[in-house]
N, C-alpha and C positions, 0 to 999 in steps of 0.2 A: 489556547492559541499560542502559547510562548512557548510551548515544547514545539509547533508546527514551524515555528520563525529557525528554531534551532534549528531544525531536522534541514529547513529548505537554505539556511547558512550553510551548511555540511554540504548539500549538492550545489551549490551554486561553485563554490571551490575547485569542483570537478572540470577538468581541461573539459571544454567545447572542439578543442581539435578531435580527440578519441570517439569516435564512431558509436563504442558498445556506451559510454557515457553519454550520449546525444540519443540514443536508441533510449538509455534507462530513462531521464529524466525525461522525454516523450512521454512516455508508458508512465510512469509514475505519476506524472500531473495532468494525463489525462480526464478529462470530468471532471475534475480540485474544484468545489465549491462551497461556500459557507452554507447551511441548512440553519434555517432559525426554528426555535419549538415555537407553537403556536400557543393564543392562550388557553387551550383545553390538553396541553402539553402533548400534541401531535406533531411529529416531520413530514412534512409534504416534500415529497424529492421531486427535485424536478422531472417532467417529462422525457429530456434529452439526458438525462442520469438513468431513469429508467429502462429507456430504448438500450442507450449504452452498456451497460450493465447486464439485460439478458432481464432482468427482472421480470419474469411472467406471474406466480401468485403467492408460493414459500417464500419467504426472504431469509435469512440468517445472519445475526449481528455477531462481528466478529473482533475480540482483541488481538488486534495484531501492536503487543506490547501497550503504550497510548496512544494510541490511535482507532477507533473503533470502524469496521469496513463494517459496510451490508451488500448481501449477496445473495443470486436465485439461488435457494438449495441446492437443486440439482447443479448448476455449475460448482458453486463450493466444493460441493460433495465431489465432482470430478477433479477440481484443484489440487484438493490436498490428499488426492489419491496418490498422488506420487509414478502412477507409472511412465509421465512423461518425460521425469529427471530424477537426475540421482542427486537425494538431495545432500548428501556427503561433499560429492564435489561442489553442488552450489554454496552448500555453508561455508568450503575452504577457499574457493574462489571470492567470495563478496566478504567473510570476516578474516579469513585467514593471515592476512597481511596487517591488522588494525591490532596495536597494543598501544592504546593512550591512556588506559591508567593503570596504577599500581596496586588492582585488586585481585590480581591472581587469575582472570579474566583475561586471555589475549583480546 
């Protein structure tokens, strides 16, 4: 939970005047909901997560760094197909500008 407070510290910073900023954090915290394990250590996702989502029967758990997404396979699988963006420029556009530490990492 305290890497999620980070993460939503860092957008919350973000000008709300900038449009494509208002567009991301839309998109990003759509569906944002806490999932409890149950006691037979099952996730019941919500209904309105599932519709959302696309979730029809494959699901696929996904590290995106810490954070873990689940996703219809078949969407996934077109996600990270890549033919819809080049992911070159999305990498320079969203990290390209960010050098806040001294690890040789821009």
């Amino acid at each position: 939970m305290s890497e999620w407070e980070v993460m939503m510290a860092k957008i919350n910073k973000l000008n709300r005047f900038v449009k494509k900023n208002n567009d991301f954090i839309r998109k990003f915290t759509a569906g944002v909901k806490i999932v409890e394990i149950d006691a037979l250590g099952r996730l019941l996702i919500p209904k309105d997560l599932v519709a959302f989502s696309g979730i029809s029967k494959e699901v696929v758990f996904s590290s995106a760094v810490n954070i873990v997404e689940i996703w219809d396979k078949d969407l996934y699988e077109q996600s990270i197909n890549g033919e819809d963006m080049d992911f070159a420029d999305l990498a320079e556009e969203v990290m390209g500008n960010l050098n806040d530490d001294d690890n040789g990492i821009s």
